[in-house]
C-alpha positions as CSV (number, residue, x, y, z in Angstrom):
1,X,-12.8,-13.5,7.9
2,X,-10.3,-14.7,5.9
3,X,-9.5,-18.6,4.2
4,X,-7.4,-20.4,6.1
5,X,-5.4,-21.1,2.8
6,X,-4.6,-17.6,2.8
7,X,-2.4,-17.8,5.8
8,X,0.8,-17.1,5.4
9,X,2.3,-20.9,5.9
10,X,0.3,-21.5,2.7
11,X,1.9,-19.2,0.9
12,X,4.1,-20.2,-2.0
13,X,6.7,-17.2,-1.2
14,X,7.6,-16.7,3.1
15,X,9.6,-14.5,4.8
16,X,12.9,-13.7,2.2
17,X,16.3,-13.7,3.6
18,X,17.6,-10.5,1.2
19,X,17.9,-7.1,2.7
20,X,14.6,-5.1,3.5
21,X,13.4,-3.0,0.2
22,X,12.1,-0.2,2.7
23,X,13.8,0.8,5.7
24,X,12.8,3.5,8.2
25,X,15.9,4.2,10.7
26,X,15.2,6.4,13.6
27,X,12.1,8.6,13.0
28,X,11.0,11.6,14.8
29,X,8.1,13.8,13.5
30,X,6.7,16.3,16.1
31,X,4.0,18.0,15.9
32,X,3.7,21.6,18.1
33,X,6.0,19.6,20.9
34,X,4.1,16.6,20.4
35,X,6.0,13.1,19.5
36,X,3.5,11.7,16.9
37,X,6.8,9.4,15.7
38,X,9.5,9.2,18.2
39,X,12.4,7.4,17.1
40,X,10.9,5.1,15.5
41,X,12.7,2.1,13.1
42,X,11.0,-0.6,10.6
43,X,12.1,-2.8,8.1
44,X,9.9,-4.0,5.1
45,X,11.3,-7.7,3.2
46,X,11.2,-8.1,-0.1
47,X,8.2,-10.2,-1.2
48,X,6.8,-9.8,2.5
49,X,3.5,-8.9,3.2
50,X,3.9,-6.5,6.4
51,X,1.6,-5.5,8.6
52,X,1.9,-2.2,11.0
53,X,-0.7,-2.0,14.2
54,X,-1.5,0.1,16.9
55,X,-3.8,1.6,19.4
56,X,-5.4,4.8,18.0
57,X,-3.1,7.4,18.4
58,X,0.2,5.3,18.0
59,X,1.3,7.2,15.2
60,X,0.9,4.3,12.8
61,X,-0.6,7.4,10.1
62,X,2.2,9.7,10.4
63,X,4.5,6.8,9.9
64,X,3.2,6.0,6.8
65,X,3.1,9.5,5.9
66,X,6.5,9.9,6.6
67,X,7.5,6.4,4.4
68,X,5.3,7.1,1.5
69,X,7.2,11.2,1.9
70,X,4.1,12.9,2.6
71,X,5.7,14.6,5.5
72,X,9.6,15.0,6.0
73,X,11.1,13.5,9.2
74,X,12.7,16.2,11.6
75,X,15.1,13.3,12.1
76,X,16.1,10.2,10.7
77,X,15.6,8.7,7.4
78,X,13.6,6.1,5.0
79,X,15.9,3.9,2.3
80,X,14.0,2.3,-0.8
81,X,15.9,-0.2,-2.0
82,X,19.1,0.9,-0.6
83,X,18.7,4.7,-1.5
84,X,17.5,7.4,0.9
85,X,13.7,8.9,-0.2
86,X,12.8,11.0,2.6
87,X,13.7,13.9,0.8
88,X,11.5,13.6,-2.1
89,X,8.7,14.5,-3.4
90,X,5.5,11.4,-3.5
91,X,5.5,11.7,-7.6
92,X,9.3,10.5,-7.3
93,X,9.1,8.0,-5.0
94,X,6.1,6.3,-7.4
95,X,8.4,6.8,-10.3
96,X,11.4,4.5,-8.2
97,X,8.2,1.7,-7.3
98,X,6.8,2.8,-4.6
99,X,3.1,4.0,-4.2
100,X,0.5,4.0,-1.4
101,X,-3.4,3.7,-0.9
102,X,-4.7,5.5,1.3
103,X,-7.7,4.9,4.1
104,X,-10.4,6.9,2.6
105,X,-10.0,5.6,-1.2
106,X,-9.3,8.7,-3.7
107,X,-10.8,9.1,-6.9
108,X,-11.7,11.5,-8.8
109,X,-15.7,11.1,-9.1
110,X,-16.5,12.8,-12.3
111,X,-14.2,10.8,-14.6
112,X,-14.7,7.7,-15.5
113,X,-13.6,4.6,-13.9
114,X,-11.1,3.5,-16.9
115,X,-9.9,7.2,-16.9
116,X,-9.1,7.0,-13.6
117,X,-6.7,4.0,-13.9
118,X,-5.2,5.5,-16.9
119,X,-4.3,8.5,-15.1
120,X,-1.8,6.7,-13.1
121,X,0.2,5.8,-16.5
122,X,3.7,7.1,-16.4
123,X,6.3,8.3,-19.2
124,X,4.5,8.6,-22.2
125,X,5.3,9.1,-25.5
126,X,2.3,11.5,-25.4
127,X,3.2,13.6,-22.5
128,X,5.6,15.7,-25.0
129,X,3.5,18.1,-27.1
130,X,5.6,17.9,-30.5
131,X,5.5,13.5,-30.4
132,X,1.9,14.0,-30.5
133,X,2.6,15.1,-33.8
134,X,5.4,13.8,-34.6
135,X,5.2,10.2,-33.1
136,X,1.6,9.8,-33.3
137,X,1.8,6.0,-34.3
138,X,3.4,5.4,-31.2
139,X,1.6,7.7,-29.0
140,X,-1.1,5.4,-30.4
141,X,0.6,2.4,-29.6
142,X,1.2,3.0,-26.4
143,X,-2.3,4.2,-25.6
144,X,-4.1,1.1,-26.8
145,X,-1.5,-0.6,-24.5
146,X,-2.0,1.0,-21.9
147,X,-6.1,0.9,-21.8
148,X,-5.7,-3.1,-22.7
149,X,-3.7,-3.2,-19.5
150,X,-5.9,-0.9,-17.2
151,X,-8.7,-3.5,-18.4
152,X,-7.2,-6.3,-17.7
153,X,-6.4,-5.0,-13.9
154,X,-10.3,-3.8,-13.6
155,X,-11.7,-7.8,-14.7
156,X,-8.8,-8.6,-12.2
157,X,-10.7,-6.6,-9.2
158,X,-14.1,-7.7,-10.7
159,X,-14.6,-3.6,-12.0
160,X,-14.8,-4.4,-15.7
161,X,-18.6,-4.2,-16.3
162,X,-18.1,-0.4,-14.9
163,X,-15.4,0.5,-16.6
164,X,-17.3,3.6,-18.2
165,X,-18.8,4.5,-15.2
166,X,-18.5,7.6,-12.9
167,X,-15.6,6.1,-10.1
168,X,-18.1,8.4,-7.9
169,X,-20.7,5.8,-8.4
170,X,-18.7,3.4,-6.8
171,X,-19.0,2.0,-3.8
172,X,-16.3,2.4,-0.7
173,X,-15.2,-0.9,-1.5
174,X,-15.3,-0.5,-4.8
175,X,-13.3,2.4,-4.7
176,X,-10.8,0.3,-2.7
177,X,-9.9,-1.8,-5.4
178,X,-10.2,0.5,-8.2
179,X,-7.7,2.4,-6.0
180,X,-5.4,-1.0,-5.3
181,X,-5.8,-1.4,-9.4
182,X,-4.6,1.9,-10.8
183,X,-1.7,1.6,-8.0
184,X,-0.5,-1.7,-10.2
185,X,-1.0,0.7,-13.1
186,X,2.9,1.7,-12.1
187,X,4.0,-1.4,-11.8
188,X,5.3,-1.2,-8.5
189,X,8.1,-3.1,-6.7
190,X,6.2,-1.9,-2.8
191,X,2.3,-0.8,-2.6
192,X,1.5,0.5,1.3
193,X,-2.0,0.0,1.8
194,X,-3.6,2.2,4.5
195,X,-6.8,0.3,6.3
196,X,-7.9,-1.6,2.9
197,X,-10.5,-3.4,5.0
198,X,-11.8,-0.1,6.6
199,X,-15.7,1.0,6.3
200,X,-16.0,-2.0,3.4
201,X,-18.2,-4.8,4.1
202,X,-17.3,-8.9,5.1
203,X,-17.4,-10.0,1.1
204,X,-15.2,-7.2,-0.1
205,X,-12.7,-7.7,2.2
206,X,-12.4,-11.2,1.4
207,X,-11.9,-10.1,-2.4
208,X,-9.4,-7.5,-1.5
209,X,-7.5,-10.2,0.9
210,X,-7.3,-12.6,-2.4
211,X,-5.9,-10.5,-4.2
212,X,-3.2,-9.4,-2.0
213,X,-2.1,-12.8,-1.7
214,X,-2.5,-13.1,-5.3
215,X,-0.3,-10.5,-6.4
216,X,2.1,-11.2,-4.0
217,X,2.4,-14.6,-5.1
218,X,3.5,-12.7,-8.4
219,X,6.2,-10.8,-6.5
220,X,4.5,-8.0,-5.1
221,X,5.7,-6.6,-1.7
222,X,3.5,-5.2,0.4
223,X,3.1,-3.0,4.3
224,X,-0.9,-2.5,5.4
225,X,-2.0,-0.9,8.1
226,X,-5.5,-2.4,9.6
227,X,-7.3,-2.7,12.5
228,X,-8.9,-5.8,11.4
229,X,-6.8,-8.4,13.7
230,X,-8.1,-11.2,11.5
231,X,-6.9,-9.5,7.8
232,X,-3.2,-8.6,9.3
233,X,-2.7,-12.2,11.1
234,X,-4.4,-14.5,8.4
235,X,-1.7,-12.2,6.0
236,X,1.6,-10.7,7.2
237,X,4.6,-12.7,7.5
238,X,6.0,-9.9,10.2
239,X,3.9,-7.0,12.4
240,X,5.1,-4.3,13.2
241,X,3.3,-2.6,16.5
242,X,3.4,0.8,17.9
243,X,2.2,2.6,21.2
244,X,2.6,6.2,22.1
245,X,4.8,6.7,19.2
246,X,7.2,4.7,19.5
247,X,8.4,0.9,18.6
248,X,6.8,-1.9,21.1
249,X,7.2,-5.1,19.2
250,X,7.6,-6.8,16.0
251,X,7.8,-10.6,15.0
252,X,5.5,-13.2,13.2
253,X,1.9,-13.3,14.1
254,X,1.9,-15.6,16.8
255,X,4.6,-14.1,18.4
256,X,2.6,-10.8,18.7
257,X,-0.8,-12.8,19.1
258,X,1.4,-14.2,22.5
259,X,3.3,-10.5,23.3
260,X,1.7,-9.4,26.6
261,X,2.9,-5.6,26.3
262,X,0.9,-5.6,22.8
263,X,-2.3,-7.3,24.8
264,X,-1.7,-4.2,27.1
265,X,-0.8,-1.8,25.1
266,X,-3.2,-2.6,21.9
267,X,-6.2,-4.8,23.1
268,X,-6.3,-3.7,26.6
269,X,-5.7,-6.8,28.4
């Protein structure tokens, strides 16, 4: 499914050595007495690409709900970059770096696809009635920058040639990477990708694999959750897996290729 050369052993940039850039440290989320995260801890390296599995039903969802401050813990916290997040809002989280895709891509489907990506844009000169009067040579400015740079990330995801296009023409891949592009809109130090290979056919999810490596090559740190066995151990430098909740096992991907309680637990072996 994916190129050998992708693997992580061919990387330029393995596992780091500094402190993780997201932490979760004991989380519990219930949900009418049931433990959909129970205790749960995880820690995300900078540079890494992470992955997160489970059986259906682990709690992998609520997890990343929980990280990405969609849902508050009842206990426990998340740190970004050494700060605790878990009580704010998504919008500030993305402001600090930190943004998320999710597993059915969002877009909104009667605006275009370059007015999509530019929606994600943050502190403009614009945003402030009066500089649209006042600074209007810079609102401008920043503007033409902005749309240069949106374009530049749709020729990246091969999305150029429909840049004026409804997004809800799209295909689900498509709107995959137009979603994974207006995420790098932000700039962000740590992108959580939910299921990026989900519902989107073999040649897709080669392109989206290429440039996940790609732009981690660049820096970019990332955690995915995926079914696909062959895009999380072909990518991640450490897994992460779940069951019933809770932690089971994490390690590099041979070591969870070799773990028998994951064979039980996830494949059913």
């Amino acid at each position: 499914m994916v190129d050998k050369a992708m693997n992580m052993g061919d990387r330029s940039n393995t596992a780091p050595t500094t402190s993780a850039i997201l932490s979760a440290r004991n989380l519990s989320k219930s949900f009418g007495g049931v433990h959909a995260v129970n205790n749960v801890s995880l820690d995300v390296a900078p540079g890494s690409i992470t992955g997160l599995i489970g059986p259906n039903g682990a709690g992998k969802t609520t997890l990343f709900q929980l990280l990405s401050c969609f849902l508050q813990p009842d206990q426990g916290e998340v740190l970004f970059d050494g700060s605790p997040i878990h009580t704010l809002q998504p919008y500030q989280i993305a402001q600090q770096g930190l943004v998320r895709t999710f597993q059915v891509a969002r877009a909104l489907s009667r605006l275009s696809v370059m007015e999509n990506m530019l929606l994600a844009t943050q502190h403009q000169t614009g945003e402030s009635f009066w500089n649209v009067w006042l600074r209007s040579r810079q609102v401008a400015q920043q503007e033409r920058e902005q749309r240069d740079r949106a374009f530049e990330l749709l020729e990246m995801v091969g999305l150029a040639a429909k840049a004026n296009d409804y997004a809800g023409a799209l295909s689900g891949g498509q709107r995959k990477l137009l979603e994974m592009a207006r995420a790098l809109m932000v700039r962000p130090k740590l992108i959580l990708l939910d299921e990026p290979a989900a519902g989107v056919n073999p040649t897709l999810i080669n392109q989206i694999c290429e440039h996940i490596v790609n732009w981690n090559r660049q820096g970019m740190t990332f955690l995915i959750i995926e079914h696909n066995m062959d895009v999380i151990m072909s990518l991640c430098d450490r897994v992460w897996v779940m069951a019933e909740g809770r932690n089971l096992a994490d390690g590099n991907p041979a070591e969870i290729q070799s773990n028998t309680q994951v064979l039980e637990a996830y494949l059913g072996q």
